[in-house]
LOZATI-197747 format. One record per residue (C-alpha): residue in one letter; x, y, z. Coordinates in steps of 0.5 Angstrom, whole numbers, plus 500, padded with zeros to 3 digits. Last residue first. Example, Ala and Ser with C-alpha at 12.3 -4.5 7.8 and 13.67 -1.06 7.14 Angstrom:
<recs>
REC res   u   v   w
REC   S 527 498 514
REC   A 525 491 516
</recs>
This chain:
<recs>
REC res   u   v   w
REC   X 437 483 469
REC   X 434 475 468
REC   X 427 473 466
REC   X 423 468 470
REC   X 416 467 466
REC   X 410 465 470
REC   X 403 463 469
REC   X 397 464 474
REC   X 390 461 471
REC   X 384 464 474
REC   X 380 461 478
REC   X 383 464 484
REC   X 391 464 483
REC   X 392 464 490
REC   X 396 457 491
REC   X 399 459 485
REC   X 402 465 487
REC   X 404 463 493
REC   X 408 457 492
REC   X 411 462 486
REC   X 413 466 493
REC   X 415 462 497
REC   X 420 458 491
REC   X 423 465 489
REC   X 430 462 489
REC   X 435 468 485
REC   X 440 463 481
REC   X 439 469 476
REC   X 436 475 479
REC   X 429 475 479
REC   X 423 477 475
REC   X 417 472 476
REC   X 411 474 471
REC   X 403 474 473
REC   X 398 472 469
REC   X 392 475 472
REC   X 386 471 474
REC   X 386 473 481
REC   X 389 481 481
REC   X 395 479 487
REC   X 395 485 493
REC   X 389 481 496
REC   X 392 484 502
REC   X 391 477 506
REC   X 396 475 500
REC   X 402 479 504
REC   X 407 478 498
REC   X 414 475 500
REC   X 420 474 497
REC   X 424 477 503
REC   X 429 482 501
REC   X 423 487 497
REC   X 418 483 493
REC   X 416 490 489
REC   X 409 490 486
REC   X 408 491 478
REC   X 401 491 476
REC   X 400 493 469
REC   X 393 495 467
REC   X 395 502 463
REC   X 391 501 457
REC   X 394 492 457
REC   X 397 494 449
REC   X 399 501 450
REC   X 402 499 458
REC   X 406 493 454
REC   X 411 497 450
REC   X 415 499 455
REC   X 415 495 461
REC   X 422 493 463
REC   X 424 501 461
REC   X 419 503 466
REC   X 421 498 472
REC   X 428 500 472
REC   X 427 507 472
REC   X 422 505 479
REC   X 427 500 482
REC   X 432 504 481
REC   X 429 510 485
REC   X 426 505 490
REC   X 433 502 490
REC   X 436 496 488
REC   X 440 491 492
REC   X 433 485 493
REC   X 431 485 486
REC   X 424 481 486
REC   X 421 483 481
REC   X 413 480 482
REC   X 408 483 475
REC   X 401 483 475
REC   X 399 483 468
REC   X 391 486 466
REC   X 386 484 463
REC   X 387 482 456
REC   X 380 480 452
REC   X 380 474 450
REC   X 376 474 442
REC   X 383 471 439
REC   X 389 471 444
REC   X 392 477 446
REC   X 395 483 443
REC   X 402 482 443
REC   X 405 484 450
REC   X 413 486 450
REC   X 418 483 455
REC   X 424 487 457
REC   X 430 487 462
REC   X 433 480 460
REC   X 431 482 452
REC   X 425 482 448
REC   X 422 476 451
REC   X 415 476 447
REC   X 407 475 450
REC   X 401 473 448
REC   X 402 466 450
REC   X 406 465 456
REC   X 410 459 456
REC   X 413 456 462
REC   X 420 459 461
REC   X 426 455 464
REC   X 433 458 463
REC   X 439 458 458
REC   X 445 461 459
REC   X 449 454 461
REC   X 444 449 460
REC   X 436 449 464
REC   X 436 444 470
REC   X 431 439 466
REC   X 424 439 467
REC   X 420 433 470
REC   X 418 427 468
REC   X 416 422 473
REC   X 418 415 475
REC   X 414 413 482
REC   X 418 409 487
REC   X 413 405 493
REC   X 413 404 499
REC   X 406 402 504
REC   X 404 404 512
REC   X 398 401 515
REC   X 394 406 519
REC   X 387 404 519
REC   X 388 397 514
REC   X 389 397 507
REC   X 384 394 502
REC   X 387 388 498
REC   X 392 390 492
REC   X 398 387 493
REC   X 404 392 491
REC   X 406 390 486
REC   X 402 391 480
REC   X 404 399 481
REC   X 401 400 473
REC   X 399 407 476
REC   X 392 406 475
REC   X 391 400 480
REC   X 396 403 486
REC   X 392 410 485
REC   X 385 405 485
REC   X 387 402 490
REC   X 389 409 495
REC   X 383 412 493
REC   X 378 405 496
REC   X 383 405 503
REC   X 384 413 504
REC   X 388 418 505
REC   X 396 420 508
REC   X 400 422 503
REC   X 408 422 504
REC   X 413 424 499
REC   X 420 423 500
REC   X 425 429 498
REC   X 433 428 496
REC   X 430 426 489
REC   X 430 433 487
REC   X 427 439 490
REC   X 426 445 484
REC   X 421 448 488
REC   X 416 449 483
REC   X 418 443 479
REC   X 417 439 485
REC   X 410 441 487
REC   X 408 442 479
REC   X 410 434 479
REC   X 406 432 485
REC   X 400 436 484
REC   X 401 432 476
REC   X 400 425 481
REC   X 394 428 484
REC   X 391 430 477
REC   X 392 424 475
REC   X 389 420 482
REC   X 383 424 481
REC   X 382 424 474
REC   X 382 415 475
REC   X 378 418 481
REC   X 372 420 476
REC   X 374 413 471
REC   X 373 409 477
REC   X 365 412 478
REC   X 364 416 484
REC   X 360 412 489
REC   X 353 412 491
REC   X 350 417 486
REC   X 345 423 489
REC   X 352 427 490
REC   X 358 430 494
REC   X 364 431 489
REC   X 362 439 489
REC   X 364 440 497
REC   X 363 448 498
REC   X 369 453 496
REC   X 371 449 489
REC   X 379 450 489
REC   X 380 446 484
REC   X 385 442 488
REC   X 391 445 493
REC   X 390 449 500
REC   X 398 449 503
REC   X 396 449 510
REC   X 403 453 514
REC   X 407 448 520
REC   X 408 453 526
REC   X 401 455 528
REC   X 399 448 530
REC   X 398 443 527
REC   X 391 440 529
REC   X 387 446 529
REC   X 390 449 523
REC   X 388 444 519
REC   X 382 443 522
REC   X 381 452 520
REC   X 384 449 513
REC   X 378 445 513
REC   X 373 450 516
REC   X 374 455 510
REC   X 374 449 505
REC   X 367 448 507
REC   X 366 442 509
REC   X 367 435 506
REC   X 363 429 505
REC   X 366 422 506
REC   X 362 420 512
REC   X 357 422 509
REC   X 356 417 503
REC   X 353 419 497
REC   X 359 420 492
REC   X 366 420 493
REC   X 372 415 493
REC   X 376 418 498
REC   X 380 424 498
REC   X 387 424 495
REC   X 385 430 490
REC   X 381 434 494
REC   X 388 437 498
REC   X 391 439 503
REC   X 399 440 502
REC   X 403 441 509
REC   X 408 446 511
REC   X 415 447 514
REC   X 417 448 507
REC   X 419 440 507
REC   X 417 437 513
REC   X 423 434 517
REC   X 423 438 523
REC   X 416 435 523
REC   X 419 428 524
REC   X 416 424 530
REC   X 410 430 530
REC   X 407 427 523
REC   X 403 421 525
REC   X 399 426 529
REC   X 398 431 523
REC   X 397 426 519
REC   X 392 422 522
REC   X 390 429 524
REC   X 389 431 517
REC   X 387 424 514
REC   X 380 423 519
REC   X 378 431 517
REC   X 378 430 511
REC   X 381 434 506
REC   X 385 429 504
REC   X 393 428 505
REC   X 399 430 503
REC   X 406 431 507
REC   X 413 432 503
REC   X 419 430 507
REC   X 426 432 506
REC   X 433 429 508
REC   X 430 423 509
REC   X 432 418 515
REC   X 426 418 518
REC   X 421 417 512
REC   X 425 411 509
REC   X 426 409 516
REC   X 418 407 515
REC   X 415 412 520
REC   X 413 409 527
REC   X 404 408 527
REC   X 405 408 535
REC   X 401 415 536
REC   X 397 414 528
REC   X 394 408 531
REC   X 393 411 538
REC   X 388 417 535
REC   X 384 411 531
REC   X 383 408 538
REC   X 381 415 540
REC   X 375 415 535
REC   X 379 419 529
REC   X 372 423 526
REC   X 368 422 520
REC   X 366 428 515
REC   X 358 427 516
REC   X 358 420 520
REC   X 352 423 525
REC   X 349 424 518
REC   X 348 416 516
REC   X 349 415 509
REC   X 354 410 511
REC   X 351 407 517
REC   X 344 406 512
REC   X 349 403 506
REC   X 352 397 511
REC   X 349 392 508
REC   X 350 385 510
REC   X 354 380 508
REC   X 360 381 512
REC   X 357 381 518
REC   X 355 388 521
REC   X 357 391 527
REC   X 364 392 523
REC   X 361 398 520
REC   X 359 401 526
REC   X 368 402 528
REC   X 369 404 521
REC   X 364 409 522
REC   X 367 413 527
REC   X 374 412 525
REC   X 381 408 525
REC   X 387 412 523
REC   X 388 413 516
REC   X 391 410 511
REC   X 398 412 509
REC   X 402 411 503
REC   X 410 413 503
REC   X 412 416 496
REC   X 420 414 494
REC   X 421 419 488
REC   X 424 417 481
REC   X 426 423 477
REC   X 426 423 469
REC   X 429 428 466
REC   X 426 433 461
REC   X 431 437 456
REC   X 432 431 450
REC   X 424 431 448
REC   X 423 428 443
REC   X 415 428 441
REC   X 412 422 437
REC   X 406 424 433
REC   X 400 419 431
REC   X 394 421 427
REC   X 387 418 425
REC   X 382 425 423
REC   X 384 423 416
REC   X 381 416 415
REC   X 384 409 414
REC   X 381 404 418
REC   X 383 400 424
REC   X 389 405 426
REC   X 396 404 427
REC   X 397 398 423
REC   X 403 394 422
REC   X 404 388 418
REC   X 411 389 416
REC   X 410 397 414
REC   X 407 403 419
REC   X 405 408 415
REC   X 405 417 417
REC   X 408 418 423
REC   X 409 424 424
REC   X 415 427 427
REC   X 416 432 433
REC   X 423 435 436
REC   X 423 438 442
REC   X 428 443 444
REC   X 423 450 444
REC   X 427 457 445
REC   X 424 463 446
REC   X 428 468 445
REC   X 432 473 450
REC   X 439 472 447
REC   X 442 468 452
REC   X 435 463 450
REC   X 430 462 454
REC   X 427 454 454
REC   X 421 450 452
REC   X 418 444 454
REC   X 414 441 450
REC   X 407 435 449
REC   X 404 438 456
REC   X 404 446 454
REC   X 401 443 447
REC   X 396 440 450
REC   X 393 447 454
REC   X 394 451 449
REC   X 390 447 443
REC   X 384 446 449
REC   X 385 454 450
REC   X 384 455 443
REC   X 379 451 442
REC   X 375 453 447
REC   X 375 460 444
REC   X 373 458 437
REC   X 366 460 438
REC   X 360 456 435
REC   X 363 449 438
REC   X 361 443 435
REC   X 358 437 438
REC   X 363 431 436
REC   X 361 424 436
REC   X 366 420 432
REC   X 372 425 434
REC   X 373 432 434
REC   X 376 436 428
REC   X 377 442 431
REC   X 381 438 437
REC   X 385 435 430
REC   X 387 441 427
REC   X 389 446 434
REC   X 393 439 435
REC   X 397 440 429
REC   X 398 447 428
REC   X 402 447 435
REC   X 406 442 431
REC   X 407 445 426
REC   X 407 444 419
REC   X 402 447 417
REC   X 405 454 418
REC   X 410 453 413
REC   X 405 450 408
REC   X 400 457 410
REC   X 394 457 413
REC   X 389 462 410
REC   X 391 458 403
REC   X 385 453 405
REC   X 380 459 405
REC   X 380 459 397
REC   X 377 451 397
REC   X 380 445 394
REC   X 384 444 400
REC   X 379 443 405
REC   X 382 441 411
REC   X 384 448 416
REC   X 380 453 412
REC   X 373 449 411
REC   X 374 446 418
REC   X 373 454 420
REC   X 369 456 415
REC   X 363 452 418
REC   X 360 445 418
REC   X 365 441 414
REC   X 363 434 416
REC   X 370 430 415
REC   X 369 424 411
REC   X 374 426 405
REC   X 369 433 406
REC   X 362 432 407
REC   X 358 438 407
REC   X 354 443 412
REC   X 352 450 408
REC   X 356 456 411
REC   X 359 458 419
REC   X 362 464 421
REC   X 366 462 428
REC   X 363 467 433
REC   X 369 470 438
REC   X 365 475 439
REC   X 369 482 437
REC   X 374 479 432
REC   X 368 474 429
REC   X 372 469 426
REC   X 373 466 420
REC   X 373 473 418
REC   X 380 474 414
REC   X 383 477 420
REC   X 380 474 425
REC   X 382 468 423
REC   X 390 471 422
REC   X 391 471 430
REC   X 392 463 431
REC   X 399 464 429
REC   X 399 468 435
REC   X 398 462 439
REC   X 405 462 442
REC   X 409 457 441
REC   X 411 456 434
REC   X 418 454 432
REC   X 416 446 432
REC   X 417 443 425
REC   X 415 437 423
REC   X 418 431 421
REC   X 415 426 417
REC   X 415 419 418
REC   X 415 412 415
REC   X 416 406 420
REC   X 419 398 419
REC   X 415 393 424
REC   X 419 388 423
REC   X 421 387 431
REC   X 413 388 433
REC   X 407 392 431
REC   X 402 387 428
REC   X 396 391 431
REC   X 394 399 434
REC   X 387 400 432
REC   X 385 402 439
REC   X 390 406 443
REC   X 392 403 449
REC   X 392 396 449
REC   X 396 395 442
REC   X 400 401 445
REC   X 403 398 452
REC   X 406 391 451
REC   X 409 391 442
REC   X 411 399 445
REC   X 415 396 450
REC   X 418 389 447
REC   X 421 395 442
REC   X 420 395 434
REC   X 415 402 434
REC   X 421 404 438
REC   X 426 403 434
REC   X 424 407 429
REC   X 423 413 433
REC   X 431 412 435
REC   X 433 412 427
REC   X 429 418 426
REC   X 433 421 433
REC   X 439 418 430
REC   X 439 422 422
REC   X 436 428 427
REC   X 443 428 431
REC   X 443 428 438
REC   X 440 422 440
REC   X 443 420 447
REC   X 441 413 449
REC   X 436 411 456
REC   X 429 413 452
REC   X 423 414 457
REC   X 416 412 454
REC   X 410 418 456
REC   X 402 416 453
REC   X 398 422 450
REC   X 391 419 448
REC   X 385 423 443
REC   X 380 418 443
REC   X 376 416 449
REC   X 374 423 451
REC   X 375 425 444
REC   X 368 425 441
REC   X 367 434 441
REC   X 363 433 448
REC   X 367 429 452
REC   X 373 433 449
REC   X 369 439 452
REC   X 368 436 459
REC   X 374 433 460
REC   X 377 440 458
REC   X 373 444 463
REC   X 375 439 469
REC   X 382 440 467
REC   X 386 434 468
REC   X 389 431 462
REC   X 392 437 461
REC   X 396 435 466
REC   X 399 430 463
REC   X 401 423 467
REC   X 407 421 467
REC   X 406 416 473
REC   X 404 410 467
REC   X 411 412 464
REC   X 412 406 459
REC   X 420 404 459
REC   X 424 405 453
REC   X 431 401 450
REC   X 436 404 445
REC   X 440 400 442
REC   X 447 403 437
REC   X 450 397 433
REC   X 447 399 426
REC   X 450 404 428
REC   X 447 411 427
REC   X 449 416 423
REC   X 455 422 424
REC   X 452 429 422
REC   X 453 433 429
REC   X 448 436 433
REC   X 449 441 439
REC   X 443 445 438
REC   X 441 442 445
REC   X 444 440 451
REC   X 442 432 452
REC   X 443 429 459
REC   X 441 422 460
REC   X 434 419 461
REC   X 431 422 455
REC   X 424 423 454
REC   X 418 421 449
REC   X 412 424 448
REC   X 407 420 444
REC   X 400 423 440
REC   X 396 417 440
REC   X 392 414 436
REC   X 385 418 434
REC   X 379 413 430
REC   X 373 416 427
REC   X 368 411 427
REC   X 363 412 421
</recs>
């Protein structure tokens, strides 16, 4: 039996909503919203290898869908946030964008009529998760899940006491969650990335469903701190449950199917001007064009003299002429990304001497995620990454830094025995690129006063402008050096209201107040390795320093036995990372004075974080 999964939506605010400031007036029937699909808004869970891996495993690789809508209206009580949501579902948008992106979808239009539920979303940490362990779900020590004698339950096969906990109602297990908890959207997602889809390989140990459950339920809200210290989550969720009028959300009714909607008042929506660069001529264009258009060109490109191809000097001249579109020159702040082949760095770089003074940070992004469409070829092969940032250098120069950003594979994995990535593989990379784009700008809190600039490929930068819905722009191959524009809408978090800041959510851990943090014992079967700590109090002493230091981390020291790292950042807000003083791996909290910048250093601390993911809070003293 197909088990089918609609999407989980997000949709965000274009205008400015503080939340908690509800009022009790209903909404007029004279009240219109209008939505706008967000093709570019793509959710950075979406491109965690080890996640595209699993979801394929469990069935939810084709299943499981977040699409992001823009609303332009405010919708500060609930009773319009409801009525919002219904007008959603009757909207031209969704009649365009929903019957084709998630199977099932049908008969929704101006007389669709929706019933929902909402949900609460109080919980944003995994310690919910922690009760599994206590009633022997899960094994504490191993992670293993207790398994039991398979059965079928309402067309869910139940092959271990955890399924067994989270859907069968008739059994004891059922009341290890209670109704409070399951009405929680993080309970939510946990459920249906257990559950799987049509073809699921179950997992024996609950670890990968934990960090998957993490990972999506970061993408679908935002949360803030609070004057008080609290952790404070504005979103507010809903379950649709029937859709009325000749709608269907699913094409058969079974229990794994789902939709939720997400309001999000606290994300604003940033439309950026990107200049797309190809790169100049190189050697294996110039012995390409040798052949008629008929003939095969397969031996020039896996030919190893074409390894990682270089400019020709003809190449070197396009980029020379290649004058920046007015957009680029008359920026306030330029943003530079290319491949980490050597073609694209030195087009960039030459391309790049006209306006360095303009380089936003005074560096440049490199990274596998603008690469050509990989695969056999040679001339789309990559060194290590050790030689491709000493490429970098080599044609910037000492002044301009090389930000290294990808998966941070050391030797070339895209390389293999098939000819061509498939479209769905450099689909992933253009998701992921966009999301690179989207950290970029929240991590250095730019705004639309930034271009971005990305030199690569011709056969990359079709499926980037196939894939973000950008139809127009004619789709024909780029030529060497060929300029193109166009304005990418993006979701980006909110300037924090009045006492409240931005706080990533850091699982594990509690904000007691500005100067303290207390850690909780970690996730089920994870083991906590240690917490480095940046502070970065410019106007205090080395004695204050350390009273300060000790009154912040009290009671973290039982839990982590005696890991923490703190390191002072002093005046400059600089870590000398060629010392390795950051532990890869670990979570990392930013603590700063309030309105203190401490870009640099994020910067560096995730460019460092390894294979481990590095995660920040910013408190306030």
């Amino acid at each position: 039996m197909a088990m089918l999964s609609c999407p989980l939506m997000t949709i965000i605010t274009e205008v400015d909503v503080v939340p908690g400031q509800e009022g009790d007036e209903e909404p007029t029937a004279s009240k219109a919203y209008k939505f706008r699909f967000l093709p570019e808004a793509i959710p950075k869970c979406f491109g965690d290898r080890q996640l595209q891996a699993d979801f394929k495993k469990w069935g939810l690789d084709q299943d499981m869908v977040i699409l992001r809508f823009l609303y332009d209206s405010p919708a500060d009580t609930e009773s319009e946030r409801q009525f919002m949501v219904q007008e959603f579902f009757k909207s031209a948008e969704a009649q365009r964008i929903l019957p084709h992106a998630c199977r099932g979808v049908s008969g929704i239009g101006p007389g669709t009529k929706v019933e929902m539920e909402q949900l609460t979303v109080k919980h944003t940490d995994m310690s919910i998760f922690h009760v599994l362990t206590e009633k022997r779900i899960v094994n504490a020590a191993t992670g293993r899940i207790q398994g039991r004698f398979e059965e079928d339950w309402e067309g869910i096969p139940l092959y271990d006491t955890l399924r067994e906990a989270l859907v069968c109602e008739e059994s004891e297990l059922y009341e290890t969650f209670p109704e409070t908890i399951r009405q929680e959207l993080l309970f939510k997602v946990f459920l249906h990335v257990v559950i799987g889809g049509a073809s699921n390989q179950y997992e024996e140990i609950v670890t990968p469903y934990i960090e998957h459950t993490k990972k999506i339920f970061k993408d679908l809200v935002s949360v803030r701190l609070g004057p008080d210290g609290s952790i404070v989550c504005p979103c507010k969720a809903y379950k649709i449950t029937t859709l009325c009028g000749g709608a269907k959300l699913h094409s058969i009714d079974h229990p794994s199917n789902y939709c939720y909607v997400v309001v999000d008042p606290t994300t604003r929506h940033l439309t950026l001007c990107v200049y797309f660069l190809r790169h100049g001529e190189a050697t294996h264009n110039v012995a390409s064009r040798t052949r008629p258009a008929n003939v095969s060109r397969e031996d020039i490109f896996t030919d190893p003299c074409y390894e990682d191809a270089a400019l020709t000097e003809f190449g070197r001249q396009q980029a020379r002429e290649a004058e920046a579109p007015e957009g680029v020159r008359s920026a306030k702040k330029v943003r530079l990304i290319c491949s980490t082949l050597r073609r694209t760095i030195e087009t960039a770089a030459i391309v790049s001497e006209q306006w360095r003074d303009l380089l936003a940070g005074r560096s440049v992004i490199v990274t596998d995620w603008a690469r050509e469409q990989c695969g056999l070829h040679t001339c789309d092969t990559r060194p290590s990454l050790a030689q491709v940032e000493a490429n970098a250098r080599e044609f910037f120069g000492p002044d301009i830094g090389i930000e290294m950003k990808g998966d941070g594979h050391e030797e070339d994995v895209m390389t293999s025995a098939h000819p061509r990535e498939t479209r769905q593989e450099v689909d992933q990379r253009v998701r992921n690129l966009v999301a690179l784009i989207r950290e970029d700008l929240d991590e250095n809190q730019w705004g639309d006063d930034v271009v971005y600039v990305i030199v690569s490929h011709a056969s990359f930068l079709r499926h980037f402008f196939s894939l973000l819905d950008l139809y127009d722009i004619e789709l024909r191959r780029m030529r060497n050096c060929e300029w193109r524009s166009e304005r990418l809408s993006l979701a980006v978090p909110r300037e924090s209201p009045s006492g409240m800041m931005t706080c990533p959510i850091i699982d594990g851990c509690e904000v007691v107040n500005r100067t303290h943090l207390r850690v909780h014992r970690p996730d089920v079967c994870t083991p906590v390795s240690g917490i480095t700590v940046a502070l970065h109090p410019a106007d205090r002493d080395e004695a204050d320093l350390k009273e300060w230091v000790d009154r912040w981390s009290k009671g973290a020291k039982d839990v982590i036995d005696g890991a923490l790292s703190v390191k002072h950042v002093g005046d400059t807000g600089r870590f000398d990372i060629s010392k390795k003083e950051l532990v890869h791996g670990r979570p990392v909290a930013l603590i700063s004075r309030k309105g203190e910048k401490v870009d640099v250093l994020q910067r560096q601390l995730v460019s460092e974080g390894g294979s481990g993911e590095v995660t920040w809070v910013e408190l306030t003293y």
